[in-house]
Legacy VTK file of the C-alpha trace (Angstrom):
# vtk DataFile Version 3.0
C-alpha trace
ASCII
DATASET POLYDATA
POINTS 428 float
101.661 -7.371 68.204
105.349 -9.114 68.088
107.726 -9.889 65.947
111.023 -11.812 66.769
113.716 -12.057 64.404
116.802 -14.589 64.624
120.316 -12.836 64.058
123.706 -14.646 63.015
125.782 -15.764 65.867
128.017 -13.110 66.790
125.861 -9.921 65.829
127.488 -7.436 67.578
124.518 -4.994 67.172
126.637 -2.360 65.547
124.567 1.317 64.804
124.734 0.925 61.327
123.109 -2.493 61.151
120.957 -2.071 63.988
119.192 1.069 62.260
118.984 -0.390 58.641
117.340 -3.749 60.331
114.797 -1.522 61.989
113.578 0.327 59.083
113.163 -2.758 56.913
111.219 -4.669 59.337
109.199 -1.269 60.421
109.100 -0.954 56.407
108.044 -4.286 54.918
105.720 -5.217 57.843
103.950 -1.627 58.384
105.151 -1.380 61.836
105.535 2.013 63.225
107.334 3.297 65.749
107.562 -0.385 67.514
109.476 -0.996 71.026
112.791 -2.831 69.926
114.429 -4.899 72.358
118.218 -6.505 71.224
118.624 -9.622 73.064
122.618 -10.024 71.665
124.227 -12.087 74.146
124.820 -15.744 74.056
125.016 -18.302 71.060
121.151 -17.078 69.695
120.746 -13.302 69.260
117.403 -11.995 68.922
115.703 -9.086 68.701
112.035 -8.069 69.642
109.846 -5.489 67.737
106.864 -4.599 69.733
103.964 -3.007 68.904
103.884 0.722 70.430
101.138 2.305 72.176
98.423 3.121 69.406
97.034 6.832 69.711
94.744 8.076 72.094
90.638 7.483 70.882
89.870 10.714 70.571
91.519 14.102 70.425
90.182 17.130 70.991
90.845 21.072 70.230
92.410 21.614 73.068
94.692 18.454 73.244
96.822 20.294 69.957
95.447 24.239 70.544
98.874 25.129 71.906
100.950 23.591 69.829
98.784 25.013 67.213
99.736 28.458 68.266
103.154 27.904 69.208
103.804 26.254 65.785
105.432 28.300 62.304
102.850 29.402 59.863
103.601 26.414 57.213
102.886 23.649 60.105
99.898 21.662 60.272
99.231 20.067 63.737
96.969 17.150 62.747
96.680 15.241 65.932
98.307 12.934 67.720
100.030 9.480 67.162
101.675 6.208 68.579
103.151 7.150 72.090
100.557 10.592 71.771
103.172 12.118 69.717
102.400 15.443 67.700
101.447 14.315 64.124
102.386 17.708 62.065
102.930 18.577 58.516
104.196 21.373 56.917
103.507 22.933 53.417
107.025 23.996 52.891
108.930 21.309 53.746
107.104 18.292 53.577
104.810 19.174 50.493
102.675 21.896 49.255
99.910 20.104 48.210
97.974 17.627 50.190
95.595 15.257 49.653
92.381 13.717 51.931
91.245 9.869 49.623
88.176 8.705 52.072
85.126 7.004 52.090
81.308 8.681 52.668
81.013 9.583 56.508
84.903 8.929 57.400
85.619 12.535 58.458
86.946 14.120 55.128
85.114 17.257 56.103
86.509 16.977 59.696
89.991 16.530 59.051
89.820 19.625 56.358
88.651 21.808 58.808
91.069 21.365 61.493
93.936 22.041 58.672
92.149 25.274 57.035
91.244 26.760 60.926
94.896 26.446 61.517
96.091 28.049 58.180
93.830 31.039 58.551
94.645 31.433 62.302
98.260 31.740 60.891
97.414 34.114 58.173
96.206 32.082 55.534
93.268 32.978 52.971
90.775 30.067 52.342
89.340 29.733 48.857
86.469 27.291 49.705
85.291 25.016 46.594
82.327 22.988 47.793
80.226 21.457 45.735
78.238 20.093 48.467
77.217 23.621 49.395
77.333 22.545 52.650
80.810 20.771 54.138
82.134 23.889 55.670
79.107 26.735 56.934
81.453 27.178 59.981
83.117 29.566 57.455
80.648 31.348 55.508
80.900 34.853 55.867
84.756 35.375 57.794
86.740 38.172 56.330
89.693 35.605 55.394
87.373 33.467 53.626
85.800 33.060 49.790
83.255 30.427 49.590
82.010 28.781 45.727
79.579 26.375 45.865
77.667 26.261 42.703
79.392 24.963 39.875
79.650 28.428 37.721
81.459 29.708 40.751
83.680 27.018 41.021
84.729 27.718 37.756
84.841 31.351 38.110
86.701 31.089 41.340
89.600 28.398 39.877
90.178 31.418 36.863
90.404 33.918 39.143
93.194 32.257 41.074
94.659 31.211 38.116
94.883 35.116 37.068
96.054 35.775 40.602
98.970 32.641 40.318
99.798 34.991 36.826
99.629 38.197 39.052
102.381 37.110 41.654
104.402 35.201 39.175
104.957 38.860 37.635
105.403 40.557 41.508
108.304 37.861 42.035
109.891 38.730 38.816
110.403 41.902 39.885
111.700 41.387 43.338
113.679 38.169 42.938
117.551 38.575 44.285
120.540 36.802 41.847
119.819 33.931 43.896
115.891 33.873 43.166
114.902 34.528 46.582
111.870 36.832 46.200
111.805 39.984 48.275
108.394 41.114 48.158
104.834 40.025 49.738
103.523 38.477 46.698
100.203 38.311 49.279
98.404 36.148 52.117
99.098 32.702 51.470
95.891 30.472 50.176
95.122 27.487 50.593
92.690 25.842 48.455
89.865 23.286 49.897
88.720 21.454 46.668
86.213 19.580 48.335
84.136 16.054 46.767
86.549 16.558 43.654
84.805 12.945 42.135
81.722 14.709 41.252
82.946 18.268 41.134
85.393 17.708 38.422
82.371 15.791 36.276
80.019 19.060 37.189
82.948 21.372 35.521
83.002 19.173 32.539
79.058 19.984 32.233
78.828 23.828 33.068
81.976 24.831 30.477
79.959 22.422 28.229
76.746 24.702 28.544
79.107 27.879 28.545
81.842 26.844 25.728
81.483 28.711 22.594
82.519 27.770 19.268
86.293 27.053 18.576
86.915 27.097 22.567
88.905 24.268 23.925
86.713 21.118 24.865
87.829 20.274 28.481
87.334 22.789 31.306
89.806 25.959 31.685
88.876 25.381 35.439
90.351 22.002 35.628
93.233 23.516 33.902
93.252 26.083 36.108
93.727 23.502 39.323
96.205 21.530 37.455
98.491 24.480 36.926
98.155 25.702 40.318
99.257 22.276 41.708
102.317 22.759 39.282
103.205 26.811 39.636
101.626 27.785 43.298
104.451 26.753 45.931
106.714 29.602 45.275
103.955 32.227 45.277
102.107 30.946 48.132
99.093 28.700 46.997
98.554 25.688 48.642
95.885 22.944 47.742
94.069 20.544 50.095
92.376 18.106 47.210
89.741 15.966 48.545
87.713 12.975 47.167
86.005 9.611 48.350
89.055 8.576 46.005
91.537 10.698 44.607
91.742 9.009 41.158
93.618 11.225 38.363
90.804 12.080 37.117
89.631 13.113 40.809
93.062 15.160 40.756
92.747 16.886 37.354
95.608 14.630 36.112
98.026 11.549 37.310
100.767 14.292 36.881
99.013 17.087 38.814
98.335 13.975 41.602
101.995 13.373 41.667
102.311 16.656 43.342
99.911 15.589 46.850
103.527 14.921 48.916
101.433 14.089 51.978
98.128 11.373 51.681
95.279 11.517 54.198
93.443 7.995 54.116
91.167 6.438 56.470
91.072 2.264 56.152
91.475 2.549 52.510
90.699 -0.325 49.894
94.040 -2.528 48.982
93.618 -1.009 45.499
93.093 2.504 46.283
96.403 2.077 48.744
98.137 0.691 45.851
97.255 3.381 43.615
98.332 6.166 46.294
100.791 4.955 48.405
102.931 2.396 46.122
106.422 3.364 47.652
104.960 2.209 51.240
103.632 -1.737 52.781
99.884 -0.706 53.579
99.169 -0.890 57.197
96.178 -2.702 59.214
92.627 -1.110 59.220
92.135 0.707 62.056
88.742 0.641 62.168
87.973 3.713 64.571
86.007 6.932 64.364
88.591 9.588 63.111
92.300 7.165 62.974
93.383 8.212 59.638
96.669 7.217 57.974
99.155 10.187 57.708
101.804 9.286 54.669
104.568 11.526 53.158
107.663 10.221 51.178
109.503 9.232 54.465
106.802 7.421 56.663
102.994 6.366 57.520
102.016 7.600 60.487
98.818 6.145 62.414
97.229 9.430 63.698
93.823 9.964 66.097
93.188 13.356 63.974
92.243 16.261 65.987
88.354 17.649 66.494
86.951 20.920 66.079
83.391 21.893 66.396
82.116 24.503 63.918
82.079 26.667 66.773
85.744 26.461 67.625
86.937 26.259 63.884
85.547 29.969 63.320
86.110 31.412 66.303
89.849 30.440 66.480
90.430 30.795 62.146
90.043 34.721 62.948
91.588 34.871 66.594
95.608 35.263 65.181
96.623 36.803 62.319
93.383 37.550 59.646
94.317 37.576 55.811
92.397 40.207 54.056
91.287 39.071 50.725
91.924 41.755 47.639
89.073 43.608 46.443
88.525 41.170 43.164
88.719 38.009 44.965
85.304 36.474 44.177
82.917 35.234 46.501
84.109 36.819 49.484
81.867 38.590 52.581
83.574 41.658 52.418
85.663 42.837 55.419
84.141 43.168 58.685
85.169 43.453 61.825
88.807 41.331 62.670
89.596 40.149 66.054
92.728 39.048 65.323
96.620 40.322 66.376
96.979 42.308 63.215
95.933 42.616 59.534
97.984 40.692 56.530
98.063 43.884 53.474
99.186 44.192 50.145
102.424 45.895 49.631
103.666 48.886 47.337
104.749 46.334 44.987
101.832 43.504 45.245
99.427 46.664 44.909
101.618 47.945 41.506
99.984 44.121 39.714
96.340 44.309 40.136
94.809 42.194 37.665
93.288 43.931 34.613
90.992 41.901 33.787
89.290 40.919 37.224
86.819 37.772 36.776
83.186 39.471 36.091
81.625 38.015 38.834
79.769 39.106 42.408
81.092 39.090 45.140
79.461 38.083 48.817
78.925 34.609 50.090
76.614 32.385 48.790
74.046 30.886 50.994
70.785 30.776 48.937
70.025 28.233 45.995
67.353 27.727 43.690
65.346 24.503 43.948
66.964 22.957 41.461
70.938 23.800 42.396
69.645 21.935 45.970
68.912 18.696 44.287
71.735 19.162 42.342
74.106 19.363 45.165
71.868 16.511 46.823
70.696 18.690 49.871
67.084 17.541 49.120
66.962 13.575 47.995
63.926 14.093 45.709
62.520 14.943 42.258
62.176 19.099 41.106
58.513 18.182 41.059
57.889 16.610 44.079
59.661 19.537 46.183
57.394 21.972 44.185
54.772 20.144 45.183
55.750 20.227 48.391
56.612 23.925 48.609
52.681 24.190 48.222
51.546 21.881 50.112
53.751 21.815 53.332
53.537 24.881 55.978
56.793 24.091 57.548
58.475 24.732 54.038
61.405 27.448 54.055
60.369 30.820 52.527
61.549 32.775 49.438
65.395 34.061 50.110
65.666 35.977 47.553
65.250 36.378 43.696
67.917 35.409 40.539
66.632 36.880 37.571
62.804 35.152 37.502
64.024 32.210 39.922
62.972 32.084 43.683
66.144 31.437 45.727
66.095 29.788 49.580
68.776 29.634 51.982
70.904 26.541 52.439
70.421 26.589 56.260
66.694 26.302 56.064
66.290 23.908 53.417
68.829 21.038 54.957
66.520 21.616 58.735
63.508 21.099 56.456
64.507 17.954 55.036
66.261 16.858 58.653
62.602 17.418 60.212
61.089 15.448 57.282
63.486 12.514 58.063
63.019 13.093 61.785
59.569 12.162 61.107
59.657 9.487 58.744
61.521 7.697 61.108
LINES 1 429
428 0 1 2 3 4 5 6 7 8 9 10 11 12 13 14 15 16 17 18 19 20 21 22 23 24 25 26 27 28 29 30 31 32 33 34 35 36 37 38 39 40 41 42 43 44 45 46 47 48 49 50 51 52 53 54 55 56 57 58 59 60 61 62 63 64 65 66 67 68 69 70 71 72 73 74 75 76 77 78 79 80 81 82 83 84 85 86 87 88 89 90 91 92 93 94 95 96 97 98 99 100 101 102 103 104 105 106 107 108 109 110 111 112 113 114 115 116 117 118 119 120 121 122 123 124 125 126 127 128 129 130 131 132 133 134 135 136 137 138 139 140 141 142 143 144 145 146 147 148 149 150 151 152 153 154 155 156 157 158 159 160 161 162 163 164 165 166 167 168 169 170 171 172 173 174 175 176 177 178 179 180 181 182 183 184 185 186 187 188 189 190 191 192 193 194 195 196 197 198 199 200 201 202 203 204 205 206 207 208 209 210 211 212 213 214 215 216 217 218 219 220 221 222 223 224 225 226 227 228 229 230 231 232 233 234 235 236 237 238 239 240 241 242 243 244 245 246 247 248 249 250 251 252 253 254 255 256 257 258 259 260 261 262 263 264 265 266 267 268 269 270 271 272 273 274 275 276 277 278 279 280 281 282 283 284 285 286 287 288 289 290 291 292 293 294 295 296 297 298 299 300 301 302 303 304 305 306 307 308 309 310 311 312 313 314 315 316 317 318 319 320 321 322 323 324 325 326 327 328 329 330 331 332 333 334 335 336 337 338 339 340 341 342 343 344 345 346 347 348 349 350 351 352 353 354 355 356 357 358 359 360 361 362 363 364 365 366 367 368 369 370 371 372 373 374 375 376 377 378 379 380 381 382 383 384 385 386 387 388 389 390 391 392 393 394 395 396 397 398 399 400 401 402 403 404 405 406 407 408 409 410 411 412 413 414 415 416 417 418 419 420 421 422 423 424 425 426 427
């Protein structure tokens, strides 16, 4: 909580000195923001680092909603720090890319929804990737929002954007100045939510493996895909929110594509996962409290009380400002309803001129309804194929037929995880 350093007699406690002593001990002792007191008078000079008031222990919407509102486009409010100071990022100056490393149950989901409500209130398309199936149904079915859950539309939603990446390279080649400034709305920006990325990269691996045809590459064009759009997306717009229990490079796609996550979400991380992420910077206390995360970019590590949203207030406020509309191939999208936002994002003359020839050949709407077997999959129902047949049969309470897929019976998502929440309920 204190830390007292002797100084040579006669420190005069110049600016220069007094600044470069502060950042090494705030540096090398993972002190931030301390109360410094100089004590430079008399024959033993001194000064005091204090430790600063932590952040609050919880923060709500509408602690940051204003701020939120008030802020530019590429700025992330993620709560509040030391002193309750504004914790923001932003995607164009501080990095494009980020990335959330944290353990089972420390708010991964949480934290990823307070960022992608605040990119689509500001315009911002979300492209969804959740293996889980389940991590974000606050957004199923918005206009500014394409959901994948399955792994085939995972894959088929990672080559789409890689077409798309290709599509508004070739619209800023067109409208770049002498300076390379580009003049034209390559499109709505998206951000990317690769969600659970440990098991969704291995799940890739496995569906291009049952896909692949002979003389086809042997790892996954999708992973490709997300590598190269961690590499080629800032200038036209795509950003990337990776996001793993820990973002190994293999987690990332790649220790180069990894390089590229400028700001690091972690919550009380392992001394070897901190190592791995966060070399450049001394790794700070645990904090041990519901939703404290550790902010870090290249210049500091901020201790932040990340900001709350209920489902409820994460959709109603992601299409209360300015809604993206998604373009007419953009898989796995609900189509465009009714907006309630201040205006419309649209494609230009110029970003309508590039439509991709070759759209992906898949359906679009969003997809709510599994088979049996894509629920144990995705671990919504902790059981063998057999015993939830058998149960299907035997159990009134069971959730009825959704739908079909070809000769497969399909349920919906919602119904099956309050099934297995009631059998639980009752166990216990």
């Amino acid at each position: 909580s204190k830390v007292v350093l002797a100084l040579p007699e006669g420190f005069t406690g110049g600016e220069k000195d007094t600044e470069a002593i502060t950042r090494a001990v705030t540096a090398k002792l993972a002190i931030e923001a301390p109360d410094v007191h100089w004590s430079l008078h008399g024959r033993t000079p001194q000064v005091t680092f204090t430790k600063s008031e932590p952040p609050p222990g919880r923060v709500g919407f509408d602690a940051i909603r204003a701020a939120v509102e008030a802020a530019p486009a590429h700025e992330i409010v993620l709560g509040r720090g030391k002193k309750n100071a504004l914790v923001t990022v932003s995607v164009d100056s501080d990095s494009p890319h980020m990335g959330l490393s944290m353990g089972t149950g420390q708010g991964k989901s949480t934290v990823a929804k307070c960022i992608a409500a605040q990119m689509a209130y500001h315009g911002s398309l979300l492209m969804i990737l959740d293996f889980k199936l389940i991590s974000h149904n606050w957004a199923r079915g918005l206009p500014n929002v394409a959901y994948a859950g399955l792994p085939a539309e995972i894959h088929a939603s990672l080559m789409w954007l890689q077409a798309e990446i290709s599509r508004r390279n070739q619209v800023a080649l067109r409208a770049a100045d002498i300076e390379g400034v580009v003049q034209a709305n390559v499109g709505p920006r998206i951000l990317v939510i690769a969600e659970e990325l440990n098991a969704t990269q291995n799940r890739l691996g496995a569906y291009w493996k049952t896909i692949r045809e002979k003389g086809d590459p042997g790892r996954s064009p999708a992973t490709e895909a997300l590598d190269e759009v961690m590499f080629i997306g800032r200038q036209v717009n795509v950003n990337v929110l990776q996001i793993g229990q820990r973002l190994s490079a293999k987690a990332s796609g790649s220790g180069d594509a990894r390089e590229n996550l400028g700001v690091k979400i972690l919550c009380d991380p392992s001394a070897a996962t901190w190592k791995m992420l966060c070399p450049e910077h001394e790794m700070p206390p645990a904090a041990g409290h519901l939703g404290r995360v550790q902010v870090v970019s290249a210049a500091a590590v901020r201790e932040t009380q990340a900001a709350f949203l209920t489902g409820r207030e994460a959709r109603d406020f992601a299409t209360a400002g300015t809604v993206a509309i998604p373009r007419a191939d953009m898989p796995f999208t609900a189509g465009i309803g009714p907006v309630t936002g201040r205006e419309q994002i649209t494609e230009t003359r110029a970003d309508r001129a590039f439509v991709t020839a070759n759209p992906v050949p898949v359906t679009a709407g969003a997809s709510a309804a599994v088979t049996l077997a894509e629920a144990i999959d995705a671990e919504l129902l902790p059981m063998s194929l057999s015993a939830v047949r058998q149960a299907r049969h035997r159990d009134d309470s069971f959730p009825p037929v959704a739908g079909m897929r070809g000769a497969a019976h399909l349920y919906d998502i919602s119904d099956l995880c309050a099934w297995q929440a009631g059998k639980e309920k009752v166990t216990r």
